[in-house]
C-alpha positions in Angstrom: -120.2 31.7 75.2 -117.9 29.0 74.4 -114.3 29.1 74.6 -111.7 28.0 72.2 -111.9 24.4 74.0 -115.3 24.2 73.2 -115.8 24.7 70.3 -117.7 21.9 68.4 -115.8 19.3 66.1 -118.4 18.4 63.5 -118.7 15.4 61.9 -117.6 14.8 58.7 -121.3 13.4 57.8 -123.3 16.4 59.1 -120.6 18.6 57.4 -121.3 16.7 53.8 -125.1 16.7 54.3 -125.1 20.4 55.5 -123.0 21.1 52.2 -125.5 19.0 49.7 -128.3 21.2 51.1 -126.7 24.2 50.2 -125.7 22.8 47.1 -129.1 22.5 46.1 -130.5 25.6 48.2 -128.3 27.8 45.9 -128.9 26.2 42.6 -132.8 26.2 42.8 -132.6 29.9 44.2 -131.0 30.8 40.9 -133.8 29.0 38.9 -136.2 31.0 41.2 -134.7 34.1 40.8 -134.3 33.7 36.6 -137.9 33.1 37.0 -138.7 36.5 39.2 -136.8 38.5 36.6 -138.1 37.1 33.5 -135.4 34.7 32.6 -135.7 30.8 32.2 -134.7 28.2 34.9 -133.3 26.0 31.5 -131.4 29.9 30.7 -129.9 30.3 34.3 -128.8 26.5 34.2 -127.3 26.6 31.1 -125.3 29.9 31.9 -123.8 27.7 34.6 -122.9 25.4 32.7 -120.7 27.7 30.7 -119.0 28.1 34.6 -118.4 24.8 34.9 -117.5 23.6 31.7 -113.8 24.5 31.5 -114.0 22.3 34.8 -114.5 19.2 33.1 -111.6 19.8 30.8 -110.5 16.6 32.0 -113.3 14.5 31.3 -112.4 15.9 27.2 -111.4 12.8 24.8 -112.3 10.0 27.9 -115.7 9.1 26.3 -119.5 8.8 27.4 -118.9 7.0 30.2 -116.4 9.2 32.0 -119.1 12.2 31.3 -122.0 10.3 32.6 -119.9 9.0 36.0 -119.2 12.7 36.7 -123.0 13.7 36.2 -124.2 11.1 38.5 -121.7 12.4 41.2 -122.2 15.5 40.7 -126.2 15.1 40.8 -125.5 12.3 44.1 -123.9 14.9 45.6 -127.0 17.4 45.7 -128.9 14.4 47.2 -130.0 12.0 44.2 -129.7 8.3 45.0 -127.6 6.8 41.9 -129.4 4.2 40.6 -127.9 2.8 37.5 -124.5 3.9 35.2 -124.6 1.9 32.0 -122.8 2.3 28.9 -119.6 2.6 26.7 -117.1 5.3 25.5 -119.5 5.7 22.8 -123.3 6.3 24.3 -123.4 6.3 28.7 -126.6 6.5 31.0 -127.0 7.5 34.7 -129.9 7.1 36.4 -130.9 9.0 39.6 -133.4 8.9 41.6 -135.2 11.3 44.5 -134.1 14.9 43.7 -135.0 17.3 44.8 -138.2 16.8 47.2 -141.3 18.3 47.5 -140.6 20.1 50.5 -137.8 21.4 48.8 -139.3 22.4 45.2 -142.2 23.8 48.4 -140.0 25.9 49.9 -138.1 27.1 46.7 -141.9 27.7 45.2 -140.7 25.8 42.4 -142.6 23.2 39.8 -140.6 20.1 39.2 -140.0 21.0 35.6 -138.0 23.9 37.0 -136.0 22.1 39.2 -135.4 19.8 36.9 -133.6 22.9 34.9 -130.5 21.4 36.8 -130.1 18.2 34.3 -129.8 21.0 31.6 -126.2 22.4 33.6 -124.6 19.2 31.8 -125.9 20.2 28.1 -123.3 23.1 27.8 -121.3 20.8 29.7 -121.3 18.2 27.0 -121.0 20.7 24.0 -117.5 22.2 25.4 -116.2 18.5 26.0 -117.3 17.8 22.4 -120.0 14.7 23.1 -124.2 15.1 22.6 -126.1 15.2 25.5 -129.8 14.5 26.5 -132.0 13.6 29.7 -135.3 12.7 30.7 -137.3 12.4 33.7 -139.7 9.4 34.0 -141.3 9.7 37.4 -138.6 9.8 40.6 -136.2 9.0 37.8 -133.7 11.2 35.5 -131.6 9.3 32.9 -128.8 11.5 31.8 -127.0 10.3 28.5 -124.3 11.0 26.9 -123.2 10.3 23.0 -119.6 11.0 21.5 -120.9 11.5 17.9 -117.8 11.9 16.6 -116.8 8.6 15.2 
């Protein structure tokens, strides 16, 4: 047994990638667990988004693009590659790439449609910040965009 001298200093890297697969173990449990009591992956994810909406209070009145840069981190940080953020106050796209993978959706025993349940956090998202949101997956890919209808 190690003593207090020993103990292990982790890096800051394992530390952020043993976070990001938690991240993403505990979201697709969810959508697994809606599913095993007779809810809907899309049902679970938008219940969280009503968690995390009040969250992006600050993101309120700072346009399209300031919604879609936070979905892309937020989606890079559960192990999507960012691929492309294009846009204006008024209409924003990200584009991610890679998540999650099939040994994942495997182990989860989920279908990629479920997974994809995820993308559907930022719909309840948009609503409380007051912009329109849609996404769509097109292979590896998943644009996210955001609209402020307002104007």
């Amino acid at each position: 047994m190690p003593t207090a001298d020993q103990t292990p200093d982790f890096p800051a890297e394992e530390i952020l990638e043993q976070a990001r697969g938690n991240a993403t173990a505990a979201g697709l449990a969810l959508f697994r667990y809606a599913r095993e009591h007779g809810n809907s992956p899309v049902s679970a994810a938008r219940w969280l988004g009503t968690l995390f909406a009040p969250g992006w209070e600050d993101v309120r009145g700072h346009g399209a693009r300031q919604a879609a840069h936070w979905a892309a981190l937020n989606s890079v940080s559960l192990g999507a590659t960012m691929h492309e953020l294009v846009g204006d106050e008024r209409q924003a796209s990200a584009t991610v790439t890679g998540w999650p993978g099939n040994e994942v959706l495997a182990f989860f025993g989920l279908s990629q449609e479920e997974a994809d349940s995820t993308f559907d956090v930022f719909a309840t998202v948009a609503e409380y910040i007051g912009l329109e949101y849609s996404w769509e997956r097109h292979g590896d890919s998943v644009t996210m965009t955001f609209t402020d209808g307002s104007s």
